[in-house]
C-alpha positions in Angstrom: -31.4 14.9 -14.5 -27.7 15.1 -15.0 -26.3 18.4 -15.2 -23.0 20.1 -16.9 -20.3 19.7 -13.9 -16.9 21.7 -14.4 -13.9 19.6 -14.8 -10.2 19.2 -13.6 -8.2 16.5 -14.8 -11.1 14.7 -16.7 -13.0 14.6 -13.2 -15.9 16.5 -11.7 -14.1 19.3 -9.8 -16.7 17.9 -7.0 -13.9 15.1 -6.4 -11.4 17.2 -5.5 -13.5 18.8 -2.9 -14.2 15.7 -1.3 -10.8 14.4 -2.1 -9.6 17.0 0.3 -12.0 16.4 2.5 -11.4 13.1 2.8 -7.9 13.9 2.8 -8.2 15.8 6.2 -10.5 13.5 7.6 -8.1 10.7 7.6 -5.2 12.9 8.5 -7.4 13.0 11.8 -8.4 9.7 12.0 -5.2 7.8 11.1 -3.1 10.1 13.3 -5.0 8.4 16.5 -4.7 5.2 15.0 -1.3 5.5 14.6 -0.6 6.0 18.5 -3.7 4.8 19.5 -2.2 1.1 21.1 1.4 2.5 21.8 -0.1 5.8 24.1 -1.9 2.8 25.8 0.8 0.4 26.8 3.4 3.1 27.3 4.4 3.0 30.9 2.5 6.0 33.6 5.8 6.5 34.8 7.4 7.1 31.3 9.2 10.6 30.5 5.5 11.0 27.9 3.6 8.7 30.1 0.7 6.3 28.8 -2.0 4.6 30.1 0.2 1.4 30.9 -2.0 -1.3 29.6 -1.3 -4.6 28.3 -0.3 -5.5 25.1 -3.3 -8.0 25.4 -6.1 -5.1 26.9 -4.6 -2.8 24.0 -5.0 -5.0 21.2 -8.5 -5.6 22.6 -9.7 -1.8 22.8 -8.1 -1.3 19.5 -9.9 -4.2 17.8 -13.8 -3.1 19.4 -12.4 0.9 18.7 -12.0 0.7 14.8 -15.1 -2.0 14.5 -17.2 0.3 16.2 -15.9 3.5 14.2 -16.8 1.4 10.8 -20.4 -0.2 12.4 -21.9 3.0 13.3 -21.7 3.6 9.1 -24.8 1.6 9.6 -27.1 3.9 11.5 -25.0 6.7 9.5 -26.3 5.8 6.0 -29.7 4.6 7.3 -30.1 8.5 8.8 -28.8 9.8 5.2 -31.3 7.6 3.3 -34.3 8.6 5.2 -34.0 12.4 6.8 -30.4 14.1 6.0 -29.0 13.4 2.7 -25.5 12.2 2.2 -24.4 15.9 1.9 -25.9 17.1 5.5 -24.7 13.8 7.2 -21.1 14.4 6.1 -21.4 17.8 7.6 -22.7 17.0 11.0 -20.3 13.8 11.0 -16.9 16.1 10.3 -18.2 18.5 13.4 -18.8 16.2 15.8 -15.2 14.4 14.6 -13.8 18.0 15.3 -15.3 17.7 19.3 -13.8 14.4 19.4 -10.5 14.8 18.6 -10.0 17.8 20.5 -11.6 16.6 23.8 -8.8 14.0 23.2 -6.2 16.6 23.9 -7.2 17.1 27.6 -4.9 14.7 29.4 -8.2 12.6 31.7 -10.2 9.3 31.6 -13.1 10.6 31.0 -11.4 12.5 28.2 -10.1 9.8 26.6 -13.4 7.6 26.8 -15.9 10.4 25.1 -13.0 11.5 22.8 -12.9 8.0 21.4 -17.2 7.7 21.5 -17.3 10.9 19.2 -15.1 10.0 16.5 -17.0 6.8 16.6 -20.4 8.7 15.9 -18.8 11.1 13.7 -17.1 8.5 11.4 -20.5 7.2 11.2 -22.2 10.0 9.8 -19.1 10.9 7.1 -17.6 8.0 6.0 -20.6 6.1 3.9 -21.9 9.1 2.8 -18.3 11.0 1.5 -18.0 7.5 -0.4 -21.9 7.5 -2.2 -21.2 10.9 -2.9 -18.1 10.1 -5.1 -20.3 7.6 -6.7 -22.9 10.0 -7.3 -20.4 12.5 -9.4 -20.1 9.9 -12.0 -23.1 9.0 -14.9 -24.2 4.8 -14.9 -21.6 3.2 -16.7 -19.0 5.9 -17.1 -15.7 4.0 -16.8 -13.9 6.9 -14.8 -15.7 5.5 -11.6 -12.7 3.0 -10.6 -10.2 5.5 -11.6 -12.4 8.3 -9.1 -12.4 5.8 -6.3 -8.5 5.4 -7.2 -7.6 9.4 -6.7 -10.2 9.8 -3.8 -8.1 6.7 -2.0 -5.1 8.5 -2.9 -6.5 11.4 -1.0 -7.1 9.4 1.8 -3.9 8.0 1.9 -2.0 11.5 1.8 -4.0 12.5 4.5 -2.9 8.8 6.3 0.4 9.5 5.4 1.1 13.0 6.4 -0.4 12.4 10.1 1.7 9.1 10.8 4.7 11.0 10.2 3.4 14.0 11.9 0.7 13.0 14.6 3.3 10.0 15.1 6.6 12.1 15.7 4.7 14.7 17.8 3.0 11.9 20.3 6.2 9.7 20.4 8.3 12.5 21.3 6.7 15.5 22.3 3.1 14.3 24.0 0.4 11.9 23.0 -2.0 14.4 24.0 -0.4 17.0 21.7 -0.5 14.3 18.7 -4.2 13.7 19.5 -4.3 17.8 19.3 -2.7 18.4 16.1 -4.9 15.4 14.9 -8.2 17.1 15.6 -6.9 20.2 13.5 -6.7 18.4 10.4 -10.5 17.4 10.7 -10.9 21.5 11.5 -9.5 21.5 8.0 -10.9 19.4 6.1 -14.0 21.0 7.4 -13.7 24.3 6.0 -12.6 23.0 2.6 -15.9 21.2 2.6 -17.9 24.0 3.5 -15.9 25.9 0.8 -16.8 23.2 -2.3 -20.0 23.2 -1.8 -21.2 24.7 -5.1 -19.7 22.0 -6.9 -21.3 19.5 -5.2 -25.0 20.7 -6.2 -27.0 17.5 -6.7 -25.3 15.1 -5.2 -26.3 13.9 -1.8 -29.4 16.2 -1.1 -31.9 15.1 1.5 -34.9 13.2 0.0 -37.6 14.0 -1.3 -40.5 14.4 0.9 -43.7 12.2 -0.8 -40.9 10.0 -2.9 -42.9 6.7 -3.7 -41.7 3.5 -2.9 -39.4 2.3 -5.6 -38.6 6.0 -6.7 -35.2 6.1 -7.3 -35.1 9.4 -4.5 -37.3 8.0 -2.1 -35.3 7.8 1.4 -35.1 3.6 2.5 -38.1 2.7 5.4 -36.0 1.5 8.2 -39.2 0.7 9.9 -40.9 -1.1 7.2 -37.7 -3.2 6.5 -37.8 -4.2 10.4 -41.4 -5.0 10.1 -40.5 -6.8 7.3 -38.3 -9.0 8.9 -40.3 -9.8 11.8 -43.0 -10.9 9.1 -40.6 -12.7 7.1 -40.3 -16.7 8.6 -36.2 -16.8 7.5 -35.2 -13.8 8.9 -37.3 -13.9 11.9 -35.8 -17.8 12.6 -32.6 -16.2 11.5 -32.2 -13.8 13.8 -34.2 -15.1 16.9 -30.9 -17.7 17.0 -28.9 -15.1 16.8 -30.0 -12.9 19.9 -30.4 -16.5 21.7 -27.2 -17.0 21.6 -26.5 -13.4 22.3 -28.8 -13.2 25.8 -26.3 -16.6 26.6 -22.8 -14.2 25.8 -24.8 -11.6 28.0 -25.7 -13.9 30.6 -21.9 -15.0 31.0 -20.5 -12.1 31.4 -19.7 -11.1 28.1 -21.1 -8.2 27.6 -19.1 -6.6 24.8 -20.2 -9.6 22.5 -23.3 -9.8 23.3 -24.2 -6.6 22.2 -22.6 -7.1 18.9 -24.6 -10.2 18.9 -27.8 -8.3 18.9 -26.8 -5.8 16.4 -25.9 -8.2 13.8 -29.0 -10.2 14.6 -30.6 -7.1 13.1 -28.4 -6.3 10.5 -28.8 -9.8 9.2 -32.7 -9.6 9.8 -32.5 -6.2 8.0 -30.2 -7.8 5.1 -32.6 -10.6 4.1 -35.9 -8.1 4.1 -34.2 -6.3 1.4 -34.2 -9.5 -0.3 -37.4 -10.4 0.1 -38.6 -7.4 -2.2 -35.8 -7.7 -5.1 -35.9 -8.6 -8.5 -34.9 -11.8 -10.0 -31.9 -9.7 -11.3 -31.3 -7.6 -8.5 -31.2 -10.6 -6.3 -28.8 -12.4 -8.3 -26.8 -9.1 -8.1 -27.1 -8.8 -4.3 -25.9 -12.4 -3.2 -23.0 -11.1 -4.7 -22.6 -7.8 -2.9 -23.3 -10.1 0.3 -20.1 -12.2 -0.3 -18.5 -9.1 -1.1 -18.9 -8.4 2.4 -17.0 -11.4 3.5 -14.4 -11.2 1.2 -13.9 -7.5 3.0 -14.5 -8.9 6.3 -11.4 -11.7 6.0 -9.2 -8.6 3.9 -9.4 -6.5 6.5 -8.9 -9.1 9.3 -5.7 -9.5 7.9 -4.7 -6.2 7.2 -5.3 -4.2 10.1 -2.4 -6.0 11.9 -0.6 -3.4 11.0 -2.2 -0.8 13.6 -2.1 -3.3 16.1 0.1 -6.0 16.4 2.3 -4.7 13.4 2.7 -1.6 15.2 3.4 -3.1 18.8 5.5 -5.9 16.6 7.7 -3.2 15.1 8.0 -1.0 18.7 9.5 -3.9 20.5 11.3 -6.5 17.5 12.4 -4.1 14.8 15.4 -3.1 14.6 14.3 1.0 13.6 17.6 2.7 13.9 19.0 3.9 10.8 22.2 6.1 10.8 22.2 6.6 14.1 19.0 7.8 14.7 16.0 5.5 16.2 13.0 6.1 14.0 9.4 6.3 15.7 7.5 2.8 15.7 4.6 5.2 14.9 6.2 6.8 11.8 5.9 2.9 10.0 2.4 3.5 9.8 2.7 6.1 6.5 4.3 3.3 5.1 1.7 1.9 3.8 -0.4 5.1 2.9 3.3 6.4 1.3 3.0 3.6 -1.1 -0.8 4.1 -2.3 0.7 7.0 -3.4 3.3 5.9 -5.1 2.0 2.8 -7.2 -2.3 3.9 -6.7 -2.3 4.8 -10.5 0.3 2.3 -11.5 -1.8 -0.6 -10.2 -5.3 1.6 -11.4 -3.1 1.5 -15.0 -2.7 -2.4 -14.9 -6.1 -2.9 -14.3 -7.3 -1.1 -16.8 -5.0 -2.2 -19.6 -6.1 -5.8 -18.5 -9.5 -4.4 -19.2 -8.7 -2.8 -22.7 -6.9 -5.9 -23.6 -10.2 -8.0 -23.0 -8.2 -10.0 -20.1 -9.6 -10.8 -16.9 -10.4 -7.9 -14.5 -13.5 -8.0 -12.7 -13.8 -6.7 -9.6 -14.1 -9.9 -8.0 -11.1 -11.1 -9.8 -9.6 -8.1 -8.2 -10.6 -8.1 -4.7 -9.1 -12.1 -4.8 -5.8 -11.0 -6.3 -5.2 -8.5 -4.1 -7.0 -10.5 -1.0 -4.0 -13.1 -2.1 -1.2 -10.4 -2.9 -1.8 -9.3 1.0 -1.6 -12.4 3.0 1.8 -13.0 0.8 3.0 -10.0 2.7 2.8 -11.6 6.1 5.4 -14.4 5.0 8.1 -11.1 5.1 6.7 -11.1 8.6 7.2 -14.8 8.9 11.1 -14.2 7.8 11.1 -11.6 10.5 9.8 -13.6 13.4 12.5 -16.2 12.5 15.1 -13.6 12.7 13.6 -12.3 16.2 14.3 -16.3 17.3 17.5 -16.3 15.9 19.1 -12.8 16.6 16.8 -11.4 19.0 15.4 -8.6 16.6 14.3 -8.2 12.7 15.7 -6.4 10.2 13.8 -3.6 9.1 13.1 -4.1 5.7 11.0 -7.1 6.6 8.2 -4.5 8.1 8.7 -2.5 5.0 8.4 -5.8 2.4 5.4 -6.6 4.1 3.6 -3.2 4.3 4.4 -2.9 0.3 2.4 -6.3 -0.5 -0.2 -5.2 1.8 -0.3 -2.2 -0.2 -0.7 -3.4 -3.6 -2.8 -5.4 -2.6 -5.6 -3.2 -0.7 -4.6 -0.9 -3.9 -6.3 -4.0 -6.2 -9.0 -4.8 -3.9 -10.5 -2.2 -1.8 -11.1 0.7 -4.1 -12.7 -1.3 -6.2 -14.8 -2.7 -3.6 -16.4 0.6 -3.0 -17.1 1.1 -6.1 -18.4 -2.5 -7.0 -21.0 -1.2 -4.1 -22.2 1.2 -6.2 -22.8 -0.8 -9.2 -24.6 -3.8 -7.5 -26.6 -2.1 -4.4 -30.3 -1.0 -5.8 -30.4 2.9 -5.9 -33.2 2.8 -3.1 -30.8 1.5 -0.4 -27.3 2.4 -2.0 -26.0 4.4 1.5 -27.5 1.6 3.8 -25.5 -0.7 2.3 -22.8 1.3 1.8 -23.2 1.3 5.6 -23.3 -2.5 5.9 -19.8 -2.4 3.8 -18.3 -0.3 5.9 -19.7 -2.3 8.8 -18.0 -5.3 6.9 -15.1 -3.6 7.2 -15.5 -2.9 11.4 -15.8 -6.4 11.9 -12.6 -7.6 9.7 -11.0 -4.8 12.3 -13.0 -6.6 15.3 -11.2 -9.6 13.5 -7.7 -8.3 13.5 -8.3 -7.2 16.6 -8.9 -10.6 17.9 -6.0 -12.3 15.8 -3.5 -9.7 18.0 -4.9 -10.9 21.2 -4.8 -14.4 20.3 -1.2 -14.1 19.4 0.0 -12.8 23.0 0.9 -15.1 25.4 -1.4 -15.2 28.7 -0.4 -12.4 31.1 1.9 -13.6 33.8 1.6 -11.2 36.9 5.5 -11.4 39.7 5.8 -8.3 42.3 9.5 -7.4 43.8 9.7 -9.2 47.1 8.4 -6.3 49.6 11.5 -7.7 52.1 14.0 -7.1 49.4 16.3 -4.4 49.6 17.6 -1.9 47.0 21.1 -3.3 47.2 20.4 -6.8 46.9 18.2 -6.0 43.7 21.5 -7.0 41.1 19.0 -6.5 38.8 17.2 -3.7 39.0 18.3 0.0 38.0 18.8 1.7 40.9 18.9 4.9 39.3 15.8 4.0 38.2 13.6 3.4 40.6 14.7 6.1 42.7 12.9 8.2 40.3 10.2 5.6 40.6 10.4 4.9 37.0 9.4 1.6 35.2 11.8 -0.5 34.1 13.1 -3.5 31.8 14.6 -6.7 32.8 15.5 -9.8 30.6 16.8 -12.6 32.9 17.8 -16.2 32.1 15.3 -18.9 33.6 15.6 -22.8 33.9 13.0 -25.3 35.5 14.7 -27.7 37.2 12.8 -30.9 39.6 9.5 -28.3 39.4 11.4 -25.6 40.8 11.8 -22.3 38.7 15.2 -20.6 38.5 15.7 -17.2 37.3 19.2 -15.6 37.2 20.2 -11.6 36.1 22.6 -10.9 33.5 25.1 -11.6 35.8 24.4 -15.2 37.1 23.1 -14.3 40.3 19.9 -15.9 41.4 17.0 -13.7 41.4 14.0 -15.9 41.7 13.9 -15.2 45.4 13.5 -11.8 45.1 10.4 -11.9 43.1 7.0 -12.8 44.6 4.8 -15.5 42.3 1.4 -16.5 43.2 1.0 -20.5 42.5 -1.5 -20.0 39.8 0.9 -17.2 38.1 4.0 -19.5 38.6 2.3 -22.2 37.4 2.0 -20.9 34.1 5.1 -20.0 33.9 6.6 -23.2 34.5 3.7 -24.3 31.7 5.1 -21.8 29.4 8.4 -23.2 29.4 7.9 -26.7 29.8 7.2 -26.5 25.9 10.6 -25.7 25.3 13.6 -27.4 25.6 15.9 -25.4 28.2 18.5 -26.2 30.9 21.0 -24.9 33.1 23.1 -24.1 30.2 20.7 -23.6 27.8 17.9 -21.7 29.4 15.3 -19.4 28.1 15.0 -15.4 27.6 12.2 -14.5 30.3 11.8 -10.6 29.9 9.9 -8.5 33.5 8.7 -5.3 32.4 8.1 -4.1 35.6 5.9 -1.0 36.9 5.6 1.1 39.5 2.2 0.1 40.8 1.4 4.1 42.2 -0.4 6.2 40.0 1.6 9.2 38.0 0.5 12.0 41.0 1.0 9.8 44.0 4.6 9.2 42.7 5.3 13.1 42.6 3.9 13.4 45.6 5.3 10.8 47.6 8.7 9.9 45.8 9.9 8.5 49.0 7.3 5.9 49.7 6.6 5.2 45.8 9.7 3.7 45.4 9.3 0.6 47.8 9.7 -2.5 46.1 6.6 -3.8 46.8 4.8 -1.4 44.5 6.7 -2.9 41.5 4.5 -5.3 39.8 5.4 -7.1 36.1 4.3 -8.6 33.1 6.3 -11.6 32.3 7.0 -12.4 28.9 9.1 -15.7 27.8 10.9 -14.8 25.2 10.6 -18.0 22.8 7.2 -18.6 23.6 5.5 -15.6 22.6 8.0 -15.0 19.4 6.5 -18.6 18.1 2.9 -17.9 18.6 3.7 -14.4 17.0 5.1 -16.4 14.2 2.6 -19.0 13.7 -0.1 -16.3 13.5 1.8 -14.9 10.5 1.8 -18.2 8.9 -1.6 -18.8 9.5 -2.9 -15.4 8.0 -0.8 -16.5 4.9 -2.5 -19.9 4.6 -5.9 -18.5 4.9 -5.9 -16.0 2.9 -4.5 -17.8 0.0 -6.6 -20.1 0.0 -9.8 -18.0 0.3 -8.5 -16.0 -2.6 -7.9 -19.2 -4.6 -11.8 -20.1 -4.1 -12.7 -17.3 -5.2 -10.6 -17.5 -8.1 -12.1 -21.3 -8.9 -15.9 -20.4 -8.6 -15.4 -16.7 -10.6 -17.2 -17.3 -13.9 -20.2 -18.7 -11.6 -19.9 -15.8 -9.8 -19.4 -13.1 -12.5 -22.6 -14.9 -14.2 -25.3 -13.9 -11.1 -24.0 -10.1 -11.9 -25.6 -9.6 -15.1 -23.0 -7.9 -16.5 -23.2 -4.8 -14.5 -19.6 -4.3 -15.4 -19.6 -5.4 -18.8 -22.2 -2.5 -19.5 -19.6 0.3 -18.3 -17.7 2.1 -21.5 
């Protein structure tokens, strides 16, 4: 029965309490992600030392870090639907994102590891469940939904954009452990408001009803009857049997990491076609739909979350970020994009629904393959920038900022009307399990990205200082530096000439004798730049970041030994080579997405016809 709810701004008041919520919640979470891959590359010898990973390794633990923080939704909205309610799940989620993020603040390993395992279960248990819970404010077919989801991703967003500025600034220059502190107090936050609002938010997300019958509208979802189910059911038993086979061979190999995910999705997908089995004609129709919906999230998000990985690393090391002096934060880019959902949310929420009052085009599908389209155009800026990068040696900065403004309009067409298109399609008895297979949806597109960074890197080349050089024959090497057994930067000059590599220091002097190459690593160096042309006088960039290979104590304590050459150890990165395969994965994004959203586009009316009007009916 739908009760009287108090009002502000034409909106239950309820929406502003979770708006707030919300707010703080991604204040936490989008502070982490905004230092998350530069704390772990920065050098452990740096003045705010790092854990001094690859660009590769990062990308990687980024990429399984926000698919993981998205799949546990899953298990989240399954736990809602069945014992706690959306209300109690988004409770217990925000506490244990509290632990999370403040454990994070304790500068250890094991810190770090559980920190990042928390926030994964805690994401989990609020972040389906705050989502059906906006839905849940509105009546069926009550055409302020879109424009809900529209302020509640604005709140999102101010909570994204406040932390990148001020997580971002604080880590950069302060401490990363003091940005993952600060963090962690704006989930304390977002917390108490919760607790506060809960009066208006009487209703809405309660725990099922013991004895609800199947097919009530309140009756919790049977995880175990959908799994038995799907054993029972021929299509998704063959289904997902394939799947784990193929799993137990990723296991068997060595790749574990996969494997597991294999297994899980084996599940999922078991999971997904027993909930067919027991549809309506209708409600069928209506959930093939919803299931490409998830795909067309999946390859959005792929694309998109560049920008917390190789976006961000892109704009640390290519951009050029000073302005008027002053060198701005790499992390600080990252409210660019939550800046601008700020700025043009209700201008793009506006043009929707004008299209809609006009009687032109403006589905939800139509939108999610506009803005699918109006995204991957935003990745030719970074095209333009690569080139410059080939050209000049770095890009100028309003190529990061063109292409973080068509990301954001955008995500501002398609994804808050993809939660809300949830709402409308999902059957009422399994609305926050599927709201958990969306947001699982969306921790594979970031599994996705993730992958696209790494592919884009060049393989890692390993060269150690000669441990029979001396300091003063190292021309090119600090020495400043590594008396304070610091890392440092080199970019040489390097030639192959009759097989034989040639590297030479800013000054001309020949260097390659004072570096030690295995033959596998120099081997792929030479393969590197045998795909280039290059000669004595025109060779290529070949950049050493080199690193003291001592951990961050021993080189306190033994300042004398730690600076022997042979500790130094390097990545080697040719300059040309991996600024074209940055460049070509730009390109690609653009061509994909394009054309995905142009499908879409074609096959629409077909599409639009196996919803029944669901959003025809709204007024």
């Amino acid at each position: 029965m739908n009760q009287q709810r108090s009002e502000i701004l034409g909106h239950p008041t309820g929406l502003f309490v979770l708006f707030f919520t919300e707010m703080w919640e991604r204040f936490s979470y989008y502070g982490m992600r905004a230092i998350l891959v530069l704390y772990i590359t920065t050098s452990v010898t740096d003045i705010n030392p790092g854990l001094g990973w690859s660009e590769t390794e990062a990308l990687e633990l980024y990429g399984w870090y926000t698919m993981l923080v998205y799949v546990m939704s899953i298990p989240g909205g399954i736990l809602a639907d069945k014992w706690l309610g959306q209300k109690r799940s988004v409770m217990i989620g925000g506490l244990i994102l509290v632990a999370g993020h403040g454990i994070l603040a304790v500068e250890q390993m094991w810190a770090f590891y559980s920190g990042l395992a928390l926030i994964v279960i805690g994401v989990g248990g609020l972040k389906p469940n705050i989502s059906t819970m906006v839905g849940g404010l509105y009546p069926e077919g009550d055409i302020r939904r879109d424009k809900g989801f529209t302020i509640f991703y604005i709140g999102i967003n101010l909570g994204a954009a406040l932390s990148s500025l001020a997580v971002g600034y604080i880590g950069e220059n302060i401490g990363w452990h003091y940005g993952f502190g600060l963090a962690g107090i704006g989930m304390l936050l977002g917390q108490v408001v919760y607790m506060l609002g809960q009066k208006h938010l009487t209703g809405i997300g309660d725990k099922p009803k013991l004895g609800a019958k199947s097919g009530d509208e309140n009756a919790g979802s049977s995880l175990g009857e959908l799994l038995v189910r799907a054993i029972k059911t021929p299509a998704s038993l063959i289904v997902s049997l394939l799947i784990i086979g193929f799993s137990i061979y990723l296991l068997a190999t060595g790749t574990v990491g996969y494997g597991l995910l294999g297994i899980f999705l084996a599940v999922v997908v078991g999971l997904m076609i027993a909930i067919y089995q027991e549809l309506t004609k209708i409600e069928k129709d209506r959930y093939v739909v919803l299931l490409l919906s998830f795909i067309i999230v999946i390859v959005f998000w792929g694309a998109f979350e560049q920008a917390g990985g190789l976006m961000n690393l892109y704009t640390k090391d290519k951009v050029n970020r000073v302005v008027g002096g002053f060198e701005i934060p790499a992390s600080v880019f990252q409210s660019v994009n939550a800046i601008f959902i700020i700025i043009f949310g209700t201008i793009v929420a506006n043009f929707w629904a004008k299209r809609k009052i006009k009687g032109k085009e403006s589905s939800s599908l139509f939108k999610m393959a506009i803005g699918t389209i109006i995204m991957g155009v935003g990745f030719l800026a970074m095209v333009k920038a690569s080139l410059e990068v080939l050209s000049t040696g770095e890009a100028a900065l309003i190529w990061i900022i063109v292409a973080y403004l068509l990301h954001t309009i955008g995500e501002l067409s398609a994804s808050p009307v993809a939660l809300s298109f949830i709402t409308k399609l999902a059957p009422a008895k399994y609305v926050s399990i599927l709201m958990g297979v969306y947001f699982a949806a969306t921790g594979l597109g970031n599994k996705v990205a993730g992958a696209i960074g790494e592919a884009s890197q060049t393989e890692g080349i390993e060269v150690r200082i000669a441990s029979n050089s001396t300091m003063e024959s190292l021309t090119f090497a600090p020495l400043d530096s590594l008396k304070k057994a610091a890392s440092f930067e080199v970019s040489t000059m390097a030639y192959v000439d009759n097989q034989s590599l040639i590297i030479k220091d800013e000054k001309g002097t020949e260097i390659q004798n004072m570096l030690t190459f295995d033959e596998e690593n120099k081997a792929r160096l030479i393969e590197q730049m045998s795909g280039e042309e290059h000669s004595n006088n025109d060779p290529l960039v070949v950049n050493f970041s080199f690193e003291n290979a001592k951990d961050a104590k021993s080189l306190k304590d033994d300042t004398a030994n730690a600076v022997a050459l042979g500790n130094y150890t390097s990545e080697v990165e040719v300059f040309k080579v991996a600024n074209k395969r940055e460049l070509n994965t730009f390109l690609m994004i653009f061509i994909f997405t394009l054309g995905f959203g142009l499908i879409l586009i074609l096959f629409l009316k077909k599409l639009k016809a196996l919803t029944h009007g669901v959003e025809e009916a709204e007024k």
